[in-house]
N, C-alpha and C positions, 0 to 999 in steps of 0.2 A: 594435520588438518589446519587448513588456512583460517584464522580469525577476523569477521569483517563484522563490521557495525551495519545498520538497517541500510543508509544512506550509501554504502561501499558497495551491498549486495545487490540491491535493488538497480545502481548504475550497472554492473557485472552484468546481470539478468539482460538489461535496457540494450546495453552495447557489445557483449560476447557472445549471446542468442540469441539478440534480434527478436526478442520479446516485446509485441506490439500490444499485448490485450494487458487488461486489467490489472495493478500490485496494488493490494491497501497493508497500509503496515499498521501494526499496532506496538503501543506504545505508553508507557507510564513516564515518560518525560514530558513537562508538558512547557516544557524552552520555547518559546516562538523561535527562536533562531533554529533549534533543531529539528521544530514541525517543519519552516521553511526549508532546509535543509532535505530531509526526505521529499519535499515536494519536488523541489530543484532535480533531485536524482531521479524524477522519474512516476514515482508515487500517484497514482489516482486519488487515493486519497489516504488520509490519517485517523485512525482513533487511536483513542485515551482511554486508558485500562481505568476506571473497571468500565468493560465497553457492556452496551445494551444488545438486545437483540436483537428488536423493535429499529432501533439506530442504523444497525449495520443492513436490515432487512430492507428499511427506507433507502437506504445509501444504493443501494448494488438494484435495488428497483428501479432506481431512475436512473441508473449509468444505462440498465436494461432498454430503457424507453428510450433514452436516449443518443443511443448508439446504434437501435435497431436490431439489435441481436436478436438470435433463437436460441444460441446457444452463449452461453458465461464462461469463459477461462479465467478463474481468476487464481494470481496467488497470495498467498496471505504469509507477510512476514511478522514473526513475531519478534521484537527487540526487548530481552530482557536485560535489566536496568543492576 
């Protein structure tokens, strides 16, 4: 099994299946460089462990409105540290 960091998989995801909907990654690093980093690959968005629920329910409501969806694809990477 191939080992990839959050920012490797997320690009893979972005560019070898043409995955256009939604990745929020999560994350207990909190590097601006390597938030920026998952951004750059792709990333809708980031949190930061310990994440809320409240946080992420705000988060994914207004991609929802924002996007006009009916329906949510999202996938959720988890990067442990």
């Amino acid at each position: 099994m191939q080992v990839m960091n959050g920012a490797e998989a997320i690009k893979k995801i972005r560019q070898e299946y043409h995955y256009a909907g939604l990745i929020y990654s999560v994350t207990g690093n909190d590097d601006p460089v390597q938030l920026q980093e998952l951004r750059d690959a792709g990333a809708t968005d980031v949190f930061l462990k310990p994440i809320k629920v409240a946080q992420v329910t705000d988060v994914i409501k207004g991609n929802i409105v924002f996007s006009g969806c009916y329906r949510l694809y999202c996938l959720i990477l988890f990067r442990y540290l």
